[in-house]
C-alpha positions as CSV (number, residue, x, y, z in Angstrom):
1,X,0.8,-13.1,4.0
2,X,-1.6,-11.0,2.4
3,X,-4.9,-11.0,1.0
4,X,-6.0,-12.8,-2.5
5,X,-7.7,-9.6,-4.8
6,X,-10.1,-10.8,-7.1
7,X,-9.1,-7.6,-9.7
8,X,-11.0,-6.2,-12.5
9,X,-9.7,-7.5,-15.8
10,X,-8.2,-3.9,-16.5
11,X,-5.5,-3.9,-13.5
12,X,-3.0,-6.4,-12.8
13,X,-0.5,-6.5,-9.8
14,X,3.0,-7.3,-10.1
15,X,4.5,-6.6,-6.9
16,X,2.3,-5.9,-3.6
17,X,3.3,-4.8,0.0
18,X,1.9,-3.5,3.4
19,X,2.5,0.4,3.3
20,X,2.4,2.6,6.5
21,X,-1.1,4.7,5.1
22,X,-3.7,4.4,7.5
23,X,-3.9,3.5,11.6
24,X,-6.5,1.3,11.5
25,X,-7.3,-0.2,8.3
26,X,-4.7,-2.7,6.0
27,X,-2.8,-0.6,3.2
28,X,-0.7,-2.2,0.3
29,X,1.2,-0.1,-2.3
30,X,0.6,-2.0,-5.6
31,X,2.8,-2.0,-8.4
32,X,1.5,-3.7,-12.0
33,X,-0.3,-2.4,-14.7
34,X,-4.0,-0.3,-15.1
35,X,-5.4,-0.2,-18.2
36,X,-2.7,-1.7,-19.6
37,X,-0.2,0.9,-18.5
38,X,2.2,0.8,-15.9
39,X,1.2,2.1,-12.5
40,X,1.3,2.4,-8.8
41,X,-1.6,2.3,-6.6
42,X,-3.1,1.3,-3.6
43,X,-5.4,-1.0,-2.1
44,X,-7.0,-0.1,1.5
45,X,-8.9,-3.0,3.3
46,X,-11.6,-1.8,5.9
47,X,-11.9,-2.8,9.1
48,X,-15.4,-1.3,9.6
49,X,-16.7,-1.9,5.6
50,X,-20.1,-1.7,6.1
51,X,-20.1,2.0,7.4
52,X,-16.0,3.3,6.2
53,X,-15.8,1.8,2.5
54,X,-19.0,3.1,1.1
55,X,-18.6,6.8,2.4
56,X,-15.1,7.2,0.9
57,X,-16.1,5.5,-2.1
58,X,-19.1,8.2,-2.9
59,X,-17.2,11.0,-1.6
60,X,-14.2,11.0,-4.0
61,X,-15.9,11.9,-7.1
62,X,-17.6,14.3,-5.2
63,X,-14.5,16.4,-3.8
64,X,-12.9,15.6,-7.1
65,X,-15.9,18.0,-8.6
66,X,-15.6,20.4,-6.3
67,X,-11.3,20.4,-7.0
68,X,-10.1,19.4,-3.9
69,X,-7.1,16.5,-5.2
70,X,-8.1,13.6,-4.2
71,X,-7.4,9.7,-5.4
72,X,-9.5,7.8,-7.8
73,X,-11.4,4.7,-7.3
74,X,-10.3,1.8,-9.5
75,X,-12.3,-0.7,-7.9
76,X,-14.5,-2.0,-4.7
77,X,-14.4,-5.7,-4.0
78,X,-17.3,-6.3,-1.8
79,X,-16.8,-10.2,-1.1
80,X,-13.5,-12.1,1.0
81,X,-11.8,-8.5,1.2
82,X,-13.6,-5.6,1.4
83,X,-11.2,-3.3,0.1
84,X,-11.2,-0.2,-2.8
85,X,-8.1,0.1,-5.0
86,X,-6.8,3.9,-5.7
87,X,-4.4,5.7,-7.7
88,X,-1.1,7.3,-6.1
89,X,-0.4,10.9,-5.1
90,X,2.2,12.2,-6.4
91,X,4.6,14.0,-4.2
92,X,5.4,13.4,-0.4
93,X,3.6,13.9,2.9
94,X,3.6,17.2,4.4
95,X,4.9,15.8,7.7
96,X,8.1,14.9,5.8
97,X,8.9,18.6,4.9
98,X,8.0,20.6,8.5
99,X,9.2,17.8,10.7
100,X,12.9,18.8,11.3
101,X,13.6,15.2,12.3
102,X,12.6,13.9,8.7
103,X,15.1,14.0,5.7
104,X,13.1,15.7,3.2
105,X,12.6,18.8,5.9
106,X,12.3,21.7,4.3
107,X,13.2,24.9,7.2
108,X,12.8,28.0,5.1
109,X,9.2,26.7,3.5
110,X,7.6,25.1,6.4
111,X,5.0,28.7,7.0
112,X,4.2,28.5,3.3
113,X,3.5,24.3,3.3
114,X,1.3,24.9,6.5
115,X,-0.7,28.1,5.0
116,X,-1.3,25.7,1.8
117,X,-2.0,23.4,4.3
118,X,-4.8,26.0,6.1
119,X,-6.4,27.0,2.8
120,X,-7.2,23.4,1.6
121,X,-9.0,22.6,4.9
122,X,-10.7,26.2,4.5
123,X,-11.8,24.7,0.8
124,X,-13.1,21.3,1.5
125,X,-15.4,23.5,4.0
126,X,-16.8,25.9,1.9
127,X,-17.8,23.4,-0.5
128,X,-21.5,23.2,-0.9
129,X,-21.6,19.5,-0.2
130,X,-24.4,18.3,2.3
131,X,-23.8,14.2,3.3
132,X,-24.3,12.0,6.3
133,X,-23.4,12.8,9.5
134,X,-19.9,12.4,10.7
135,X,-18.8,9.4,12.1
136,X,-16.7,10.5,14.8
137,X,-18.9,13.2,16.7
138,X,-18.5,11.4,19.8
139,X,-15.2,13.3,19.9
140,X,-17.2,16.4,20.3
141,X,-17.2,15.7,24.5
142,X,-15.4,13.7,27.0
143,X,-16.1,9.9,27.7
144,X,-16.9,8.9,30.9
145,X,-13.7,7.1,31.1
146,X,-11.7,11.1,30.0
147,X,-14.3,12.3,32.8
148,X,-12.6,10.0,35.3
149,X,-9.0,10.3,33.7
150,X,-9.5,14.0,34.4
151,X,-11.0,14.0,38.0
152,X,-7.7,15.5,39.6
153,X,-7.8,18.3,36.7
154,X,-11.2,19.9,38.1
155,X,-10.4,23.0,36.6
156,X,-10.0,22.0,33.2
157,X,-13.4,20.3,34.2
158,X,-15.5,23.0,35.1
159,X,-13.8,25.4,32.4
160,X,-15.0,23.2,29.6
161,X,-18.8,23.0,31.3
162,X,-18.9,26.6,31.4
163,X,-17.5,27.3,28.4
164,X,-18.7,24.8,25.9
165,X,-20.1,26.6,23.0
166,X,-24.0,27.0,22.6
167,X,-23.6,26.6,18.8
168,X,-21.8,24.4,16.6
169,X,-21.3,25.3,12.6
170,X,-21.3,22.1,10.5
171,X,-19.4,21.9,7.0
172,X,-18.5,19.3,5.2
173,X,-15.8,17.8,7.5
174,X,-12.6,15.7,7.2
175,X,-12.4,14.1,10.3
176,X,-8.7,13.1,10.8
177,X,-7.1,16.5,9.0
178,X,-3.3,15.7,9.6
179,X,0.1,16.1,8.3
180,X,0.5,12.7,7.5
181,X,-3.0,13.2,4.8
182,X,-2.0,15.7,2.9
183,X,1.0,15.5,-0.1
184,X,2.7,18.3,-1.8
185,X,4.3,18.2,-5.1
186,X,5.8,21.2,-6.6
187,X,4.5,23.6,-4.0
188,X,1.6,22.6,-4.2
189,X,-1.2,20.5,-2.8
190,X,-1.5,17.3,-4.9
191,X,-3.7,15.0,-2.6
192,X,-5.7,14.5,0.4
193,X,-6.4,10.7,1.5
194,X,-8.1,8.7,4.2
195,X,-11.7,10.1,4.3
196,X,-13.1,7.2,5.2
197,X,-14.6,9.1,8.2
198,X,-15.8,12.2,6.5
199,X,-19.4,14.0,7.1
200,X,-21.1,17.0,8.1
201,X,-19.3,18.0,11.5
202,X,-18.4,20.7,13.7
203,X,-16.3,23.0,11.7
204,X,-13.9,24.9,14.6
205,X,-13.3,21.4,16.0
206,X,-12.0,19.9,12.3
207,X,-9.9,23.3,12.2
208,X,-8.8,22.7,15.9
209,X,-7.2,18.4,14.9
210,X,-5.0,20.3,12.4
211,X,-3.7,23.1,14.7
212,X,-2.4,20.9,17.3
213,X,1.1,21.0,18.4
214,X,3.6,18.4,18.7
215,X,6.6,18.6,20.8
216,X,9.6,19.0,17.9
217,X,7.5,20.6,15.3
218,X,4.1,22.5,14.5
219,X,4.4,24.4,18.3
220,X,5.4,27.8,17.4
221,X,2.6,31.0,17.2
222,X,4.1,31.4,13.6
223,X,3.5,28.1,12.6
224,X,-0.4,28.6,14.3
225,X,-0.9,31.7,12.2
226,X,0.4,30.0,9.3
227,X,-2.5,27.8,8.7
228,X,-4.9,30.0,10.3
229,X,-4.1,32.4,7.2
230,X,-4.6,29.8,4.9
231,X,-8.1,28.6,6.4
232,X,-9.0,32.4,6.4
233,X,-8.6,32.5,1.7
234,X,-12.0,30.3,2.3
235,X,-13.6,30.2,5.5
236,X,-14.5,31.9,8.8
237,X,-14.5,30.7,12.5
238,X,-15.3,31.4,15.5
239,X,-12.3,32.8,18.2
240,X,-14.3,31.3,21.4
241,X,-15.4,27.9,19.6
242,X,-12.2,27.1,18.2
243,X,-10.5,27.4,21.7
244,X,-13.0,25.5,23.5
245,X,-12.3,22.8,20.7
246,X,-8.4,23.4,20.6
247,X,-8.7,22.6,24.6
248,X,-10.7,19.6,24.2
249,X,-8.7,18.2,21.2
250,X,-6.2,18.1,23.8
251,X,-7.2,16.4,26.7
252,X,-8.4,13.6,24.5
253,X,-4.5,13.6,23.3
254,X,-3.6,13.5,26.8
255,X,-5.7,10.5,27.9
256,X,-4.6,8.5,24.6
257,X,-1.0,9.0,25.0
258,X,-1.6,8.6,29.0
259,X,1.4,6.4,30.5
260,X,3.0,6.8,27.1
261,X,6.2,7.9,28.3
262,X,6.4,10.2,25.5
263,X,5.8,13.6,27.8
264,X,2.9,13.7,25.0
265,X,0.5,13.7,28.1
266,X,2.0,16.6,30.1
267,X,2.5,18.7,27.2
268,X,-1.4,18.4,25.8
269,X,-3.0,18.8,29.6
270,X,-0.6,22.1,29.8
271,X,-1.7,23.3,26.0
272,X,-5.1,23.0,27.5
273,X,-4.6,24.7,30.9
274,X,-3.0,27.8,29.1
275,X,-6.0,27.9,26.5
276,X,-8.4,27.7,29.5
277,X,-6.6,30.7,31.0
278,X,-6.7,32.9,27.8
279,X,-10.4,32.3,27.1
């Protein structure tokens, strides 16, 4: 079953379904007609609406100024189902072309897709675009609960108290920068979604979310400087802040993928370690 959309008289649906866009919030790829015309777009329903809906709603038109590709708002229904409805991207996900497990993979252009992929990021940051506060600064430290997760590590402990950095730059940040966010059509960067949890944040730690490794794919130094050379076409960071981040991105990694059985957890506490030892 899904949801009954009261639509505006100018978009009709003809065919809906869930779609995989988005962790947390319901997604359904649309198929009918805006405007009279056939189309395909999107309909996202919150499931925090009263603090996620109206910040990607007024940022959109925003980035869209500032030309950063990003969907259009077709329409908010603020009663039953608090949802927005949004035009497609065109092209795929940029996790379908550097992930050599997916069929789309694309070897020989995965260093250019991730420097595009850098200098968008370094873009949305430059842009002189002051807004609330982000939502999700409480990833800026440890919970209590990562505190105790982390009481055998103490080194990783005390390297993070003595090295946390005294100031943090805020930009206009994404706050979930990832492969899965950003399309590509024709070479090129045709859309960034999901900024339901966009603000001003700390700009080494929005940089760091994107520079994670995985296990099969992103984990090389090339791949690193790849994006780091895009970032660089717009922006600036610091060397010292963006470790500490880099280290802290990944113990929260390793307590949310903790028992797992992925080797996700092992892997993130020992990208952290060796950070910890470099800095």
């Amino acid at each position: 079953m899904h949801p009954q959309f009261d639509l505006p008289g100018n978009i009709e649906i003809h065919h809906l379904e869930a779609d995989t866009i988005g962790e947390h919030n319901k997604c359904f790829r649309c198929q009918g007609n805006v405007d009279g015309k056939p189309a395909v777009f999107f309909i996202k329903v919150y499931s925090s609406p009263e603090i996620n809906l109206p910040i990607e709603r007024d940022i959109l038109p925003r980035l869209a100024a500032g030309g950063i590709p990003v969907p259009k708002v077709l329409f908010e229904q603020r009663h039953d189902v608090l949802c927005l409805g949004f035009s497609a991207i065109e092209g795929m996900i940029l996790w379908d072309l550097i992930d050599p497990r997916r069929a789309p993979y694309q070897a020989k252009r995965v260093l250019y897709h991730l420097e595009e992929y850098g200098a968008i990021l370094g873009k949305i940051h430059s842009l002189p675009i002051a807004t609330t506060p982000l939502t999700r600064r409480a990833l800026y430290a440890l919970s209590d609960e990562e505190r105790d997760y982390l009481k055998n590590q103490p080194d990783l402990l005390e390297w993070l108290a003595a090295n946390e950095p005294g100031e943090k730059v805020e930009v206009l940040a994404h706050g979930d920068f990832h492969t899965a966010h950003v399309f590509f059509h024709n070479d090129q960067v045709s859309g960034v979604i999901d900024w339901e949890s966009t603000g001003m944040g700390w700009r080494e730690f929005d940089l760091a979310w994107i520079l994670r490794a995985r296990q099969v794919f992103l984990n090389t130094p090339e791949e690193r400087e790849a994006i780091l050379k895009g970032y660089a076409r717009h922006g600036t960071w610091d060397d010292a802040s963006l470790s500490w981040a880099e280290a802290l991105m990944y113990l929260h990694y390793a307590f949310w993928t903790r028992g797992s059985g992925s080797g996700y957890e092992a892997f993130a506490l020992d990208r952290a370690r060796a950070i910890s030892k470099k800095l």
